[in-house]
N, C-alpha and C positions, 0 to 999 in steps of 0.2 A: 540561463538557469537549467542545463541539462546534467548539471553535477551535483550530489548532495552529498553529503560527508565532509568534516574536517580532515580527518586520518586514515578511515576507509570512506574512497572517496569514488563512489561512481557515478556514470556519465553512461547515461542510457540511448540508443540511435536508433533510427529508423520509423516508418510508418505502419500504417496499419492495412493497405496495400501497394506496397512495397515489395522487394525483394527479397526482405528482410529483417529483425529488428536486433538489439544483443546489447553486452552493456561491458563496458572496460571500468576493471575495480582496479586501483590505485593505493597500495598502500595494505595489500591483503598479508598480514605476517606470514613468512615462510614457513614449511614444516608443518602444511595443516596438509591431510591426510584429506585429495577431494579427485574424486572421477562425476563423471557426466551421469553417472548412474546414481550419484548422492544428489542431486539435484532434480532429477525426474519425477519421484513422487511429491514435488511440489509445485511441477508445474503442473503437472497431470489434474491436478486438484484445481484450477486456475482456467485449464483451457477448455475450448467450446466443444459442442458437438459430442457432449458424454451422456446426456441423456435427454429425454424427451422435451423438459421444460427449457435447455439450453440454446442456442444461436446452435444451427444447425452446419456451421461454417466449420467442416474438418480440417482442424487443423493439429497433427500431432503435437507440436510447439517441442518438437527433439531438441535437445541442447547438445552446442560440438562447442569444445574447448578448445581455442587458437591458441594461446599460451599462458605461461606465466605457472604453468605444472609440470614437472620432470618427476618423471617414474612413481607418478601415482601423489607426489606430493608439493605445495605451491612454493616458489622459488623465493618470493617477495619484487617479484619482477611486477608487471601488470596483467590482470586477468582475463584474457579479454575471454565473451563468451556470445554466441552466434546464434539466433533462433530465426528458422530460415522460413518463408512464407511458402505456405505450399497449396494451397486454397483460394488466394487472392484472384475476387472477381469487381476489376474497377470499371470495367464497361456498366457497371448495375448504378454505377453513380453518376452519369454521364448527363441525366436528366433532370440531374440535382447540382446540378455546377454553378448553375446560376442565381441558385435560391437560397435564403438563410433558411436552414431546418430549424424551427423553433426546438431551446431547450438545450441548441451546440451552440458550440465554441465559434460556429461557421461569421457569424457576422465580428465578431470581436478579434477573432484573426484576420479577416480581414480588415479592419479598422487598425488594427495595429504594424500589421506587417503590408499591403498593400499586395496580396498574394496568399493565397492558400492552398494547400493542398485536399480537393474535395471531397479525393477518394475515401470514404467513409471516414470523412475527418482529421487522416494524415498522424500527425503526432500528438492532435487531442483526444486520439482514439482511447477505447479503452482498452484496445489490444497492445497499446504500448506500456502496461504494467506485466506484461510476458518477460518481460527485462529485469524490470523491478521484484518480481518472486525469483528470478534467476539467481540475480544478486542475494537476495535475500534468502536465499536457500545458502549461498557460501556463508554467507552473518550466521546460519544456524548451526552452520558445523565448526563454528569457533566458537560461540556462547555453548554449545554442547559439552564443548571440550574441558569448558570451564563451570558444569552442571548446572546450565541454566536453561530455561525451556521458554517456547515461546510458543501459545495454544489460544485459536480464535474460532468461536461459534457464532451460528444465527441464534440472536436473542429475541427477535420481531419481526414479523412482516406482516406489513398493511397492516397496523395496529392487532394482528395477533399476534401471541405468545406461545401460543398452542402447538407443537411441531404439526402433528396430524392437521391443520387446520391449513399450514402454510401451502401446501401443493394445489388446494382448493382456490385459493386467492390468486396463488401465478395463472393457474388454468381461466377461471372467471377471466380474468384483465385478460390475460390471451384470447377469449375466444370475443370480446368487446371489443377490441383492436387498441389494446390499452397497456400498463405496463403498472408497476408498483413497485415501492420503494421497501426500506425494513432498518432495522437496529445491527450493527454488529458489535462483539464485543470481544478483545482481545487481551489476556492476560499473560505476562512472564514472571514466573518462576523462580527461585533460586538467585533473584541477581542482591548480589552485596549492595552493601549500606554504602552512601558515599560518592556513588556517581552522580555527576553533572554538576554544573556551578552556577555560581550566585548570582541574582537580579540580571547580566540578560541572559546567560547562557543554560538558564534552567533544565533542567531534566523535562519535566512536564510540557513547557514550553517546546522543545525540542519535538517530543513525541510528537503536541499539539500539532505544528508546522509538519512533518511529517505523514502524518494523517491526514491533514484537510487537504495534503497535497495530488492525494489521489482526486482524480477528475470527479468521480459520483458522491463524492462527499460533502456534504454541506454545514454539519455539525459533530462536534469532538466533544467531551467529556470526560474527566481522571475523574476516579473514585466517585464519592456522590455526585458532582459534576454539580449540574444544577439544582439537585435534589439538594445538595446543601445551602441553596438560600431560603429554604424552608425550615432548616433545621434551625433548633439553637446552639451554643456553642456546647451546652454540656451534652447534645447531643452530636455533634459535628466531632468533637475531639478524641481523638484514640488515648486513653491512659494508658500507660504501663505498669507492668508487673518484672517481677525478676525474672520471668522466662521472657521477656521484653512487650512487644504491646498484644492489648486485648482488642483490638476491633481493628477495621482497616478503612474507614470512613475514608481518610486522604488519597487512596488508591497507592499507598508506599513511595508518595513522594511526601516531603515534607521541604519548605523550602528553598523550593525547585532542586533537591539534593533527595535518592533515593534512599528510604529507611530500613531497607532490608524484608518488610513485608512485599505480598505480591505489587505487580505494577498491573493497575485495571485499568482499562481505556475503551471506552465506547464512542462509536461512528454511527452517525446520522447516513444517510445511502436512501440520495432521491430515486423516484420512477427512473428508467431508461428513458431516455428523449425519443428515443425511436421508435415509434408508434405509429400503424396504419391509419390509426385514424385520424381524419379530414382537417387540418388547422389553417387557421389565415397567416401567412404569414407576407414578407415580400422581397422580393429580387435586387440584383446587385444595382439595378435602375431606379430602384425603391418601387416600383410599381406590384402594388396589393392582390397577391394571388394565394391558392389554395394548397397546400402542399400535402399528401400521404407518404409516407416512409414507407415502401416495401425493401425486402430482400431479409435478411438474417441475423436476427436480432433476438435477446434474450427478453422475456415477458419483464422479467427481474433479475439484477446481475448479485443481490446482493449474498447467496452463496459461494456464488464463484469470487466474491473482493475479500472473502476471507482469508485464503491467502495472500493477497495484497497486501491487506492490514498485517497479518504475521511477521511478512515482509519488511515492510514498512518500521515496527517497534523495535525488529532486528537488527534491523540497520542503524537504528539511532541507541540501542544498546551497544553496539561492537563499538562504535565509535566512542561512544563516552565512556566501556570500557578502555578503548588504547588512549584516550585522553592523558585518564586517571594514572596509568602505566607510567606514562610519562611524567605526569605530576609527581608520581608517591618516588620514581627513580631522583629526579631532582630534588625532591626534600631528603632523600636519603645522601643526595653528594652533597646536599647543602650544610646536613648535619656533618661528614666527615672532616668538611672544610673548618667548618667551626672549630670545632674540638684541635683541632692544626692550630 
């Protein structure tokens, strides 16, 4: 499960100290208009080491384009794209090899694979969404193309709402050897009525899986999300008018098929597991010892996974856009055939 897409289909590689990490897109229509320099201000937004509250781990996170673009524009060949490690310090994990870090992925890969990579995690890292905003930066200049936007903010952290409040709460958990979690929330723009399909291949459904796919995710919610089990239906349901609907309660899905209203999605985004402070946990012996997480870690990563999540609804828009492509061409030869 390193590929996601049906039709834009990428396949994201590498670790989190590594050599390297980059992601081959499959399936990227030709003729879109994409340099390395379209893609930069969204990793930039993504990677560590840009300011004081962030993992102090420099890493440019530069994108170099292997192929699949000729003279400025993508061929429809495969895209591959390359983000090279240039800060990777794995001697710092060498004292941690043999211990499940509470809160990773460390015990459950092992369990499953009989092997893991411990360097800060390997491909459960959170540095392996450097791929996935990569990707998602090319998803943004084909939904662009076709006037659609894709815009995600911090909504909450550590149950405040307050922007001014939030720098206060990273700092607090920082200096308590602590970390905290917060709300994101992502909306796109502009997308037509119509995409994604019925009972299992839902629109919403899609997003959902998409989102909870990133690692620090824990909970998803379209439009009122949960707020709607409180509601009642005259209050839950968007009526229409002739300029089409009045309210957007559904988040612009309506079953699992998008209404042309915006599409709202909010993420849940626990603490970082990486925390100095003292936890019990135990060894690959099982034997019950104390473990600290030092080295370079974010107090809270949940500004930096906003471009992920941008990413991420990107990705499962371009798709369910070229789905549709394909559909609405087939009912179109289907109707020619007819009338024959």
């Amino acid at each position: 499960m390193n590929t996601f897409g049906r039709n834009f289909r990428c396949t994201t590689f590498g670790e989190s100290h590594g050599s390297a990490l980059g992601v081959v897109i499959d399936g990227c229509p030709p003729g879109i208009p994409l340099e390395a320099s379209d893609l930069q201000p969204m990793m930039d937004r993504r990677r560590p080491g840009v300011g004081p509250l962030s993992s102090p781990r420099a890493e440019p996170d530069a994108v170099e384009l292997l192929s699949g673009v000729f003279l400025g524009l993508t061929t429809g060949a495969p895209v591959c794209i390359l983000i090279r490690n240039r800060d990777a310090q794995p001697g710092d994990y060498d004292r941690l090899k043999d211990v499940f870090r509470p809160g990773h992925a460390d015990y459950t890969y092992q369990m499953k694979y009989g092997i893991r990579d411990h360097r800060g995690g390997g491909r459960s890292s959170g540095r392996e969404t450097a791929a996935r905003v990569a990707a998602g930066a090319v998803a943004m200049k084909i939904l662009g193309l076709r006037g659609i936007t894709v815009e995600g903010r911090v909504e909450e952290i550590h149950g405040k709402t307050i922007p001014c409040d939030w720098e206060e709460e990273i700092r607090n958990a920082a200096a308590e050897q602590d970390s905290v979690g917060g709300i994101v929330e992502v909306i796109a723009r502009g997308c037509p009525a119509g995409l994604g399909d019925p009972v299992f291949g839902k629109l919403d459904a899609a997003i959902a899986h998409a989102l909870m796919g990133i690692g620090a995710v824990k909970g998803v919610e379209i439009g009122n999300g949960f707020c709607a089990a409180r509601l009642k239906g005259s209050e839950q349901n968007d009526q229409m008018g002739e300029e089409g609907f009045l309210s957007n309660h559904a988040g612009g899905i309506l079953g699992g098929i998008s209404n042309g209203n915006e599409i709202v999605a909010r993420i849940a985004v626990k603490p970082t597991p990486s925390i100095a402070r003292s936890q019990q946990t135990v060894d690959t012996e099982g034997k019950v010892v104390s473990v600290s997480v030092q080295g370079r870690h974010d107090p809270c990563i949940v500004p930096r996974i906003v471009p992920v999540a941008e990413a991420m609804l990107a990705l499962v828009l371009v798709d369910s856009l070229l789905e549709q492509e394909k559909f609405t061409a087939y009912r179109g030869d289907l109707r020619i055939r007819m009338k024959k």
